[in-house]
C-alpha positions in Angstrom: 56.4 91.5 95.5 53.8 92.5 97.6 50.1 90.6 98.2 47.3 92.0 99.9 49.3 93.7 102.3 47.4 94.4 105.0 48.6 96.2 108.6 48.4 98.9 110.7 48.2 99.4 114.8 46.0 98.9 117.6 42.6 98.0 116.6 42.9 100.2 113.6 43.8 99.2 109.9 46.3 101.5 107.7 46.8 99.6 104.8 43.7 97.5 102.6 45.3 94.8 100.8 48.0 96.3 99.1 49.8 94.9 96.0 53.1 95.7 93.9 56.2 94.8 92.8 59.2 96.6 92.7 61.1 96.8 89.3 64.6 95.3 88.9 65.9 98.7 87.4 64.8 102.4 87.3 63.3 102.6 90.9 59.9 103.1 91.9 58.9 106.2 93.9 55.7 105.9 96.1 53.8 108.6 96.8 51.2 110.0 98.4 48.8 112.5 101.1 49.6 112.6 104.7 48.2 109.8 106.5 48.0 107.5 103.5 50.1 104.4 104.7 53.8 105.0 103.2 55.8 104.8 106.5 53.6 101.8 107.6 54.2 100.5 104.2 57.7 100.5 104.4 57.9 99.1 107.9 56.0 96.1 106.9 58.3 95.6 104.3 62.0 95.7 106.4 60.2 93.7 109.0 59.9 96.5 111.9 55.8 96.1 111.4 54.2 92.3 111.3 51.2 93.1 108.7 48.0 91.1 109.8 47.5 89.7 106.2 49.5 89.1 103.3 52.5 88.4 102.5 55.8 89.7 101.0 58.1 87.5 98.9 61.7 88.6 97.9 63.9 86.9 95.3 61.0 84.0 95.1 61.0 83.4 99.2 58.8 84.2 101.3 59.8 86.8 103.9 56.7 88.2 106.0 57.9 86.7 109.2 61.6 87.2 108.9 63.7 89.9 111.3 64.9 92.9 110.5 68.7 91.6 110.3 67.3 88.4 108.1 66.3 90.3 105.6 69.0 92.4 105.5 70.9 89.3 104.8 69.1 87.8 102.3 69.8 91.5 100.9 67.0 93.8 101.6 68.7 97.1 102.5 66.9 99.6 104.6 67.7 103.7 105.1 65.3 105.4 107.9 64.3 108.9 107.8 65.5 109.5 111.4 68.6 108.0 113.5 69.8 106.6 110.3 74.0 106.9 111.2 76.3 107.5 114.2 76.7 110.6 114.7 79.6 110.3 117.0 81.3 107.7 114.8 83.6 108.6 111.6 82.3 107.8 108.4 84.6 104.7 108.1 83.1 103.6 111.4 79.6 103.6 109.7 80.6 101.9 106.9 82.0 98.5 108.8 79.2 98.5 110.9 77.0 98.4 108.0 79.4 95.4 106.8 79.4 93.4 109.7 75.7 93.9 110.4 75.2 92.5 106.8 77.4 89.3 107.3 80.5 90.8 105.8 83.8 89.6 107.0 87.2 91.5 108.2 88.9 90.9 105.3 86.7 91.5 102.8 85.9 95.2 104.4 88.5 97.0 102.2 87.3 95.7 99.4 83.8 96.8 99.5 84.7 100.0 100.7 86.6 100.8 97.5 83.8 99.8 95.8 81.1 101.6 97.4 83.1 104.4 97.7 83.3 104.3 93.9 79.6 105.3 93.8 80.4 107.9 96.5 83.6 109.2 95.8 82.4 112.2 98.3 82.9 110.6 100.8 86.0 109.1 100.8 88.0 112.5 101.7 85.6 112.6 104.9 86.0 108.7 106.1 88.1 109.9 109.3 85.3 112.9 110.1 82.7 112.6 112.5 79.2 111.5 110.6 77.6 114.5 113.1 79.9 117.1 111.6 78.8 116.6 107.9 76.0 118.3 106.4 72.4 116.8 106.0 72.7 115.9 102.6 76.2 114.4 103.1 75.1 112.6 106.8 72.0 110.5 104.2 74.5 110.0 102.1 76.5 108.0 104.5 73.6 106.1 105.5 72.7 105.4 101.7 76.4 104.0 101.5 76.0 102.1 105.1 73.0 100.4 103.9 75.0 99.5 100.6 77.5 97.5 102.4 76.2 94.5 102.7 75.7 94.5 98.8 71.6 94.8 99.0 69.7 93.7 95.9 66.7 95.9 96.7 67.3 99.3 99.0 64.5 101.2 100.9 64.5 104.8 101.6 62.3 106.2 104.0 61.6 109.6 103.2 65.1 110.7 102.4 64.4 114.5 101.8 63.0 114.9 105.0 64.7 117.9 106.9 67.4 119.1 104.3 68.0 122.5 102.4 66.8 122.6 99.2 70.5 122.0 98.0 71.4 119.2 100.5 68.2 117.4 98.5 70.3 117.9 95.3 72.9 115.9 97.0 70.5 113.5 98.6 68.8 112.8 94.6 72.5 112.8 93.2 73.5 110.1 95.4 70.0 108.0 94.7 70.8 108.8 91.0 73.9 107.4 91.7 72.9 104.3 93.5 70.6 103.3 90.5 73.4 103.3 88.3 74.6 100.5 90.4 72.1 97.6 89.4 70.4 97.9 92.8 66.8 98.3 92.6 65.0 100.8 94.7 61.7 101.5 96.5 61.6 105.1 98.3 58.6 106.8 99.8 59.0 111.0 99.3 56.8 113.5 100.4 58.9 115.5 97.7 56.7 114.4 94.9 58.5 116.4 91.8 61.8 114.8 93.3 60.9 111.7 94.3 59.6 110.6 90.9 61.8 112.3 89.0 64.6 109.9 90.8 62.7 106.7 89.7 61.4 105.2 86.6 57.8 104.3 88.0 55.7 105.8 90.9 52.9 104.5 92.7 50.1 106.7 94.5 48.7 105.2 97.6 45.8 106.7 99.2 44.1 106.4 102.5 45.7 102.8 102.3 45.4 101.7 98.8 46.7 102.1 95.4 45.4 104.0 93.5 47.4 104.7 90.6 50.6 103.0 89.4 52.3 104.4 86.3 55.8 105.6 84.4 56.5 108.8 86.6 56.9 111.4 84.3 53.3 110.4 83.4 52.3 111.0 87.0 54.5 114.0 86.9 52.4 115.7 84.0 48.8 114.7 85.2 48.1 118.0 86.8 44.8 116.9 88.1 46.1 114.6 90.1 48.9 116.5 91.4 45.7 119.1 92.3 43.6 116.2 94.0 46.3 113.9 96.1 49.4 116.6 96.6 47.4 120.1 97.4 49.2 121.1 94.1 52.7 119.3 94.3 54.6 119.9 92.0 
């Protein structure tokens, strides 16, 4: 849950008082114009931006303040759009980084490998290949499956369509399909709007820092006005 998020840089505000919650299942797809707070947003919420006023509580605690690695571990799982795997590490590699990095022990690394490659089964014939040599579309899927690691109730995606062919985002949605499937609930900012909310159950328009709208997403998906007004025309 998020309360009257407010945050931004410098002197300047981005976002005015911002308020959601993210549902347990079915995703929720934010969306929105250039400039209108998403990436600030979703800083705020893995802990890389401290907002200036209120607050964001996870699983009934109270989290505003913690680290980027605490909330990891209290299982808040984060994807950025850029710089999201080793590039000069194999597959594997990224994966028990993601374990450790989420408390996870030796011994137990085996284990949750099997069972997040179960969800990627991709990418189990590429865990000795170099993440750089992979495609775009199967790179963010490596970092979808490093963030998994740790077993995260709640993932984040940070525009994960950004920079792929218009297949590799076929991949990308497939594997966030996939992910869903899994229990784990999901809050992803897309500039992709037809994509984006077609992957989630509910999206949420935010606007030069607010919300504006928050509805079932193939409702947003069918309001044509508003795709004129906030998207230039998307989708």
């Amino acid at each position: 849950m998020v309360e009257g998020l407010v945050a931004g840089y410098g002197g300047k505000d981005i976002l005015h008082g911002v308020t959601f919650d993210v549902p347990g299942d079915g995703g929720l797809t934010v969306v929105g114009p250039n400039g209108s707070g998403k990436s600030t947003l979703l800083k705020s919420m893995v802990g890389l931006l401290a907002p200036r006023a209120g607050r964001i509580v996870f699983q009934g605690e109270d989290v505003t303040s913690l680290k980027v690695h605490e909330r990891v571990r209290r299982g808040i799982g984060y994807v950025p759009q850029e710089a999201n795997v080793f590039r000069n590490l194999t597959v594997r590699e990224n994966l028990r980084i993601g374990h450790e990095f989420g408390g996870g022990r030796a011994a137990t690394f085996p284990i949750r490998l099997r069972e997040v490659l179960a969800v990627f089964p991709e990418l189990e014939l590429r865990l000795g290949a170099l993440a750089g040599h992979l495609s775009g579309g199967q790179r963010q899927m490596v970092a979808i499956a490093t963030a998994l690691m740790p077993k995260p109730s709640l993932l984040v995606l940070d525009e994960p369509s950004a920079g792929l062919s218009p297949r590799n985002v076929d991949v990308l949605f497939d594997a966030v399909r996939a992910v869903l499937k899994t229990g784990v609930a999901l809050l992803m900012i897309e500039q992709n709007v037809k994509k984006g909310l077609a992957a989630a159950a509910q999206g949420l328009v935010l606007v030069n820092g607010s919300v504006r709208l928050r509805a079932a997403s193939q409702e947003l998906l069918a309001d044509q006005a508003l795709q004129s007004l906030y998207f230039g025309g998307q989708p």
